[in-house]
C-alpha positions in Angstrom: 57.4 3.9 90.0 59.8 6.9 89.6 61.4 4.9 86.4 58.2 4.3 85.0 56.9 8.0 85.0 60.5 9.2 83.4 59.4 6.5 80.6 56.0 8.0 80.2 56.9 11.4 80.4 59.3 10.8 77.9 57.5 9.2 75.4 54.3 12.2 75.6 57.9 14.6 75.0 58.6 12.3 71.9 55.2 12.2 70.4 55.1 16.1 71.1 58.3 16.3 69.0 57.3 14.4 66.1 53.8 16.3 65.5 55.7 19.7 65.4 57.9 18.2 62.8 55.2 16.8 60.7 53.6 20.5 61.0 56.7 21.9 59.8 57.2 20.0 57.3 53.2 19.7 55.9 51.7 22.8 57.3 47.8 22.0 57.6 46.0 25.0 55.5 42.6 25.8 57.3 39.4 28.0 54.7 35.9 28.3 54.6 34.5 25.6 51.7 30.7 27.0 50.4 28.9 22.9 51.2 26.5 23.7 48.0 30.0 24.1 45.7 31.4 20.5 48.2 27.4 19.2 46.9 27.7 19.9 43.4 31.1 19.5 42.9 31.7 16.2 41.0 35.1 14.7 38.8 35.0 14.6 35.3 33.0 11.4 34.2 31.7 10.6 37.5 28.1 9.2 36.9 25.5 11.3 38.3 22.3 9.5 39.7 19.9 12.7 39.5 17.6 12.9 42.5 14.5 11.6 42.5 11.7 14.3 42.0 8.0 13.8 42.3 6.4 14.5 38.9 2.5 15.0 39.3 0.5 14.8 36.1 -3.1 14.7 37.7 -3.8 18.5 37.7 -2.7 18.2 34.0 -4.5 15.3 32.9 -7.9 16.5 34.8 -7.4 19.7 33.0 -7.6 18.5 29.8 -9.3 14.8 29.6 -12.4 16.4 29.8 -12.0 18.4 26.7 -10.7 16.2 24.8 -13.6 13.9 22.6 -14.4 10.9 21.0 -15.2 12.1 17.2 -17.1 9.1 15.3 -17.8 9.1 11.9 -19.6 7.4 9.4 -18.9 6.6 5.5 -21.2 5.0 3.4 -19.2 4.3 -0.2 -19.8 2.8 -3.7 -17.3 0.1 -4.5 -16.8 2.2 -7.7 -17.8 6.0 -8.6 -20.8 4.6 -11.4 -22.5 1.6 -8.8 -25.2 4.1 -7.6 -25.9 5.0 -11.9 -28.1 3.4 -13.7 -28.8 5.2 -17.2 -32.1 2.7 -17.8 -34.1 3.9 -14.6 -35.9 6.4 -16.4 -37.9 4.1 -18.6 -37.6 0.5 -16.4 -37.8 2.1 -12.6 -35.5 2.3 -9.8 -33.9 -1.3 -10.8 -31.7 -2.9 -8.4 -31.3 0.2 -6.0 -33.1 -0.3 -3.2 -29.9 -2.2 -1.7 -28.6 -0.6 0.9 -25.0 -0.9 1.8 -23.6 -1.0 5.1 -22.0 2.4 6.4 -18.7 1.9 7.6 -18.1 3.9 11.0 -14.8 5.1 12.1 -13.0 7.2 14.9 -10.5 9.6 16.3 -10.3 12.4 18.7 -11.0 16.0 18.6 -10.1 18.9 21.4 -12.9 21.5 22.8 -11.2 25.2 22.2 -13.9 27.0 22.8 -17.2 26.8 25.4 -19.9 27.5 22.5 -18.4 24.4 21.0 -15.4 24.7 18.2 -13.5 21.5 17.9 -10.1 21.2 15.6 -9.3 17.4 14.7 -7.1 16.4 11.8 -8.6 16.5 9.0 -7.8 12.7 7.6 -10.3 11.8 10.9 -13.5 13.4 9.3 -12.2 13.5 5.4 -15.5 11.8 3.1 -17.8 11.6 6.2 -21.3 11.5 5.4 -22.2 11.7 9.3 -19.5 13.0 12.5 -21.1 12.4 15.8 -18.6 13.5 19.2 -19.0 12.0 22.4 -17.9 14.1 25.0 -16.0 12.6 28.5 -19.4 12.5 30.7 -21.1 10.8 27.4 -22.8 13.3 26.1 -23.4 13.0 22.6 -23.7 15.8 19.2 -24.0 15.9 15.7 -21.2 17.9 14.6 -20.7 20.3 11.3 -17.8 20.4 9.7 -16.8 24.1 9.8 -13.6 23.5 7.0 -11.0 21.8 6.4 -6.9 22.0 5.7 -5.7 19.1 4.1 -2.6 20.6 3.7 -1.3 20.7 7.6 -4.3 17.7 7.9 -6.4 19.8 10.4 -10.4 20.5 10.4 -12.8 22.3 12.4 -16.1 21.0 13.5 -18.7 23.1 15.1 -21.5 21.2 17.8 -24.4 23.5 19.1 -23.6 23.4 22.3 -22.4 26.3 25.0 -20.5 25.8 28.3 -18.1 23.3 27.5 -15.3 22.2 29.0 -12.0 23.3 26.5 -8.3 23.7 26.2 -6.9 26.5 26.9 -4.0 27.5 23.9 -0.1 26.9 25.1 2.8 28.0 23.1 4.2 24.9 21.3 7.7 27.7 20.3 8.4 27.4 24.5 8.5 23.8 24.3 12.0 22.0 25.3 13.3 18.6 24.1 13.2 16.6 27.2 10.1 18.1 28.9 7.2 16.5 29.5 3.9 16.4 27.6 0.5 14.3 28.2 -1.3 12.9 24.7 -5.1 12.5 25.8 -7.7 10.5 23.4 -9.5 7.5 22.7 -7.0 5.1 21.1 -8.9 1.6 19.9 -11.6 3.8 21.1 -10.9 3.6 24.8 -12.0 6.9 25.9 -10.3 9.2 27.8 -7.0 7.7 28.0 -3.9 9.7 29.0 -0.5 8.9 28.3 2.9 10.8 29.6 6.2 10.9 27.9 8.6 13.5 26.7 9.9 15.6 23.6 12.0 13.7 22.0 12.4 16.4 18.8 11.1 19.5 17.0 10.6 20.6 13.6 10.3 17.0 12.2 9.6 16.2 8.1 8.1 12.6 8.6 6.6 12.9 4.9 3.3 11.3 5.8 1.0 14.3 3.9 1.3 13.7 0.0 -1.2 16.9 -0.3 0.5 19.6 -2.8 2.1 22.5 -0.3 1.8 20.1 2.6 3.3 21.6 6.0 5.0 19.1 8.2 7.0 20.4 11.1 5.8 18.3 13.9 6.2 17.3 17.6 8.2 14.3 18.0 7.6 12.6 21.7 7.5 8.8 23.2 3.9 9.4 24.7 2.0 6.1 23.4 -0.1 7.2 20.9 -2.7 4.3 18.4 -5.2 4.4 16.3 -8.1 6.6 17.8 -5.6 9.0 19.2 -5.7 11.7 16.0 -6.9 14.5 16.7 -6.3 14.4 20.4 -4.6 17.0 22.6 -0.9 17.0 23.5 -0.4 19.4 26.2 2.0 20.2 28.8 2.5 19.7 32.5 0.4 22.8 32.7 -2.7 21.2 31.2 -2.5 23.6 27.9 -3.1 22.5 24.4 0.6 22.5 22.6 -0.2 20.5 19.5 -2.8 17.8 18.1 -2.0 14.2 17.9 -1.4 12.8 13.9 0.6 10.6 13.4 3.2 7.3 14.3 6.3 5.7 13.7 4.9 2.2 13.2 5.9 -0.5 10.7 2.9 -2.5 12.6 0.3 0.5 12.6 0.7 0.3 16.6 3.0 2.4 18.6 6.5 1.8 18.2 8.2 4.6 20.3 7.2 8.0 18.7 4.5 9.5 17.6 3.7 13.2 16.3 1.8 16.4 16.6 1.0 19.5 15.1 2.7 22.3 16.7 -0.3 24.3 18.3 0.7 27.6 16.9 0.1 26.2 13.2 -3.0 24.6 14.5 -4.8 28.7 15.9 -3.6 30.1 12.8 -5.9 27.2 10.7 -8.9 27.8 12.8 -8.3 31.2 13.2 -8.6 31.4 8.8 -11.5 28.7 9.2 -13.4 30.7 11.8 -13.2 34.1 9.8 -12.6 33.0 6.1 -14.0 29.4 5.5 -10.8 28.2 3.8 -7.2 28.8 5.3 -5.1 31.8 4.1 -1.9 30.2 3.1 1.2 33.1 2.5 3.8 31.8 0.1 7.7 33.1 0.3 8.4 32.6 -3.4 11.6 30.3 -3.2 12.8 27.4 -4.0 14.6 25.4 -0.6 16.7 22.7 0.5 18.5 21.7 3.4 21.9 22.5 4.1 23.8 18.6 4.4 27.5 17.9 3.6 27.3 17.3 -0.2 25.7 20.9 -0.9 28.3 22.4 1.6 31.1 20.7 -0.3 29.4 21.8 -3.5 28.6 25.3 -2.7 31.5 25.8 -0.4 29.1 26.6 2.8 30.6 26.9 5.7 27.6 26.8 7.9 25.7 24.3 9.3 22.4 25.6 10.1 20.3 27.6 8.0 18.0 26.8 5.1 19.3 27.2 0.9 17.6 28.9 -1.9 17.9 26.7 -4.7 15.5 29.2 -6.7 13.0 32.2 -6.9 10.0 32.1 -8.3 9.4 35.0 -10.5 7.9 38.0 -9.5 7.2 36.2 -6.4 8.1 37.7 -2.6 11.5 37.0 -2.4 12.5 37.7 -5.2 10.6 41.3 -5.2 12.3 41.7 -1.8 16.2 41.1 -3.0 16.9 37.8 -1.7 18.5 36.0 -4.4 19.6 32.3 -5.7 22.5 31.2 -3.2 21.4 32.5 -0.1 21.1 31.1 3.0 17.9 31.7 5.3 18.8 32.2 9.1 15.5 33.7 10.5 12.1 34.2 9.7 11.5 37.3 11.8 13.2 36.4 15.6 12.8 32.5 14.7 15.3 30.6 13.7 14.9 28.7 10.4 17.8 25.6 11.1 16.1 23.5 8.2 13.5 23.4 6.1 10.2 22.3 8.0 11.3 25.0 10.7 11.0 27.6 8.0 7.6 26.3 6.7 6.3 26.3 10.0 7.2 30.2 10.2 5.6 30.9 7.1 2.7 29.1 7.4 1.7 31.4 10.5 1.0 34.5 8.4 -1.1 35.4 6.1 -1.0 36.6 2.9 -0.1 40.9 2.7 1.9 40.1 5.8 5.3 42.2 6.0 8.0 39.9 7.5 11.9 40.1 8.2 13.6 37.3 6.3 17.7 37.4 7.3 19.8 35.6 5.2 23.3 34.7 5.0 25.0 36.3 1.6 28.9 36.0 1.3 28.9 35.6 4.6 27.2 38.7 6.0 24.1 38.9 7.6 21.6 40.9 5.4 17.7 41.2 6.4 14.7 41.9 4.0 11.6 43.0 4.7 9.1 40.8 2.4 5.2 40.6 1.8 4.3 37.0 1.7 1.6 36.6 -1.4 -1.1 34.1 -1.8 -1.1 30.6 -4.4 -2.5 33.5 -6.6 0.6 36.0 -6.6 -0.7 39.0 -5.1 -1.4 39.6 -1.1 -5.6 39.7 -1.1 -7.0 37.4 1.5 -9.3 34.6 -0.5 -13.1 34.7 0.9 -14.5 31.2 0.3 -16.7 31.2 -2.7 -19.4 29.0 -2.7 -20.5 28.9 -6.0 -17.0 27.2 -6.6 -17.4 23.8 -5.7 -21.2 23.9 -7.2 -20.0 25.3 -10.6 -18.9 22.1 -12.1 -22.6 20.6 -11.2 -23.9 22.8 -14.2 -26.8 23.7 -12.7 -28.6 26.2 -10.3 -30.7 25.8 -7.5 -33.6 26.8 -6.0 -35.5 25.9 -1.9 -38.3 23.7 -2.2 -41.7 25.1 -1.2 -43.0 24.3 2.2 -45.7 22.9 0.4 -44.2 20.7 -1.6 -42.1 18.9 1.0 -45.2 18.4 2.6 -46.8 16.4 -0.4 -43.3 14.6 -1.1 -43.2 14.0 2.8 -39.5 15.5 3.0 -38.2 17.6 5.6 -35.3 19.2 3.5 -33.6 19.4 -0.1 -32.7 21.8 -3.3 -34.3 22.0 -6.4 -32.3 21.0 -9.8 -33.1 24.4 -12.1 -31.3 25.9 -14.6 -29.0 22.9 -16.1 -26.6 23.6 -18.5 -23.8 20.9 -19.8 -22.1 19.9 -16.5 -22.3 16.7 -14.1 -25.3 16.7 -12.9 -26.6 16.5 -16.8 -23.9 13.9 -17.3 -25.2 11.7 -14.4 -28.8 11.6 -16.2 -30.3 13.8 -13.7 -33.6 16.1 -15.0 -34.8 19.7 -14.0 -36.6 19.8 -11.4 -35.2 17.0 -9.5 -34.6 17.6 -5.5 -31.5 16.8 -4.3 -32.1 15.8 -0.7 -28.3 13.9 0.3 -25.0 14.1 -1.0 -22.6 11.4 0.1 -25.0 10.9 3.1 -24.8 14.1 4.1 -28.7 16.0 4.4 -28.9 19.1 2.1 -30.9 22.1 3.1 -29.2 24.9 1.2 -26.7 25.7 -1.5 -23.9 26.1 1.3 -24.5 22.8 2.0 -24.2 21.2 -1.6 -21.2 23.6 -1.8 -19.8 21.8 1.5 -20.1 18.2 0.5 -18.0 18.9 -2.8 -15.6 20.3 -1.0 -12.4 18.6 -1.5 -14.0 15.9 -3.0 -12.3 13.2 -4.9 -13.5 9.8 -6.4 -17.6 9.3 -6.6 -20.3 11.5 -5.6 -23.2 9.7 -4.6 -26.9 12.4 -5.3 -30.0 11.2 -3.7 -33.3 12.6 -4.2 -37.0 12.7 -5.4 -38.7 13.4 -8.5 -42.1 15.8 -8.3 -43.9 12.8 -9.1 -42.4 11.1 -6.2 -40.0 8.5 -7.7 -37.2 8.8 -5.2 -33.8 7.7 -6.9 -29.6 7.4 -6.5 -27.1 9.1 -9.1 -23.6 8.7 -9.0 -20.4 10.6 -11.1 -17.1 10.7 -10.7 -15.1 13.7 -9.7 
């Protein structure tokens, strides 16, 4: 017993005796860590599975599907501009007219931004319609007025006479960041109401879908699913606010392929803004000459800089030019916006108006400079342009006149506008006499000179008249425009 506890006693003394010299010759060094810098601290290239986080999109998407519509419309089209024409019908009768062609009905989507019953929808959804009808989310139905149209950014505004509507509220498309999330709400293959979820996938993007002279393409790019039926729809954020309106895909099938793209929102209130107060949009021009800034003009120039937008050329007398910017320069900012390329710096412009005094820094031997200019309108000088109605009607030849109460009663028509007046213009061309009542153009019911004015507007291709006689002989015309 005694020569076993000498053994054990002197193997605790050895293990003592080792563990001091291990201390000695490792000391152990003893600190508070922070555990959140030990959480987040990771080694370079060390894959990071992000934590799972609960992303609710119902408060969104209830928000906004209910003002969001189906916009319908109908077309009703000559297979050429001279079908509905026949020069004979004076003398021989109405031959061969009586056919009636089959409209042709299409759709798209529209948002609600306003209770008494505004709507903005592109404007390639309700372009030629003789007839737009909306269907609202609890399927109530309108007949709906095209207020104007952009064709330009490819917006319009429709008007319903309705009040207490469900609408949008207006978000800030500039706060938007690639990689957030965004809802697209329409009727795609006209399945109403349908929301779909996906993320920014770019900004500022020149697709070159809108062939219109002075077109504006600086859209949204995001991988929401967005078809057919879906123009004209809302794209909002996760907190249910309007951000931009649905246009356009990526397709090579005309079906979603991946991405799809919207009008920034804060182009889309300027538009209706200039609708609302002016009946045509009050487009501000800069006065230059652009291009991007890519390798081969950096090698050719000797730039430096990556970012930025050239001015290949001035137009004379025009803004920039009066301002001092010059042939060479590179534009940085339009006011406290960046300008990287050249759809970012057509989306500044386009949200002033013309008279508008605006900082435009540029990059000149490489020093900053800033200029103040006045943007001016397509006409040169900086007066806003008041819709003239008598523009669209001029090219008719002709004036007109309301019909009587009377004699819509003894023609048994409810509306129209007398032909008086006619000088050498289309309406003569077309075969039509004095005195004729013009009671549809393209389909669409007329009632006053406004509205002859409105169904020329932005017309191209055949114009189909129809109307009566005094003595009753009801009859089509048709020209070209």
């Amino acid at each position: 017993m005694k020569k076993f506890l000498s053994l054990f006693i002197a193997a605790i003394a050895g293990g003592f005796a080792s563990l001091s010299i291990y201390n000695y010759v490792n000391p152990v060094h003893t600190s508070y860590i922070n555990s959140a810098a030990v959480q987040n601290a990771r080694p370079v290239n060390f894959a990071v599975t992000p934590p799972e986080v609960g992303i609710d999109f119902t408060t969104a998407a209830e928000m906004s599907v209910h003002g969001v519509v189906h916009v319908q419309t109908m077309y009703q089209q000559a297979s050429n501009d001279f079908d509905f024409y026949d020069p004979f019908s004076d003398f021989f009768g109405n031959r061969g007219h009586q056919q009636k062609m089959q409209p042709q009905v299409a759709s798209g989507s529209g948002v609600i931004i306003s209770e008494d019953g505004f709507i903005v929808t592109n404007n390639h959804v309700v372009d030629g319609a003789q007839q737009v009808e909306i269907t609202l989310n609890d399927n109530k139905k309108y007949q709906a007025k095209v207020i104007g149209t952009d064709p330009t950014t490819d917006l319009a505004l429709l008007k319903v006479d309705a009040h207490d509507l469900p609408y949008i509220t207006y978000g800030n498309s500039d706060d938007l960041k690639v990689g957030e999330w965004v809802l697209a709400v329409g009727n795609p293959f006209n399945l109403t109401s349908t929301v779909t979820a996906g993320i920014v996938s770019a900004k500022g993007r020149n697709i070159n879908i809108n062939q219109e002279q002075f077109a504006i393409e600086s859209f949204i790019q995001t991988d929401a699913a967005v078809n057919p039926g879906n123009s004209g729809g809302a794209l909002v954020n996760s907190r249910g606010e309007l951000v931009g309106i649905n246009t356009a895909i990526a397709s090579n099938t005309g079906s979603y392929s991946g991405y799809s793209f919207a009008i920034p929102v804060t182009i889309a209130r300027k538009v209706v803004d200039d609708l609302m107060e002016f009946g045509q949009v009050q487009r501000a021009f800069i006065g230059v000459s652009i291009r991007d800034i890519d390798s081969q003009l950096a090698d050719e120039k000797n730039i430096s800089v990556q970012k930025g937008v050239y001015v290949n050329g001035l137009t004379d007398g025009g803004a920039a030019s009066e301002a001092g910017i010059v042939e060479g320069d590179i534009i940085t900012h339009i006011g406290d916006h960046a300008s990287d390329n050249v759809p970012q710096l057509q989306e500044m412009i386009a949200r002033y108006r013309p008279g508008d005094k605006i900082p435009v820094t540029v990059l000149r031997a490489g020093k900053e400079k800033v200029f103040n200019v006045v943007l001016r309108n397509k006409n040169g000088d900086t007066e806003r342009i008041v819709k003239d109605l008598n523009e669209n009607i001029t090219v008719l030849g002709a004036d007109f006149e309301p019909v009587s109460k009377e004699e819509m009663a003894m023609l048994k028509i409810d509306k129209g506008m007398k032909v008086k007046g006619m000088t050498g213009g289309k309406l003569r061309s077309a075969g039509i006499k004095e005195g004729f009542i013009i009671t549809k153009i393209d389909g669409k019911p007329i009632k006053t000179k406004e509205d002859i004015s409105l169904a020329l507007e932005n017309k191209k291709g055949g114009v189909l008249i129809e109307g009566i006689y005094p003595n009753g002989f009801k009859t089509y015309y048709g020209f070209g425009l």
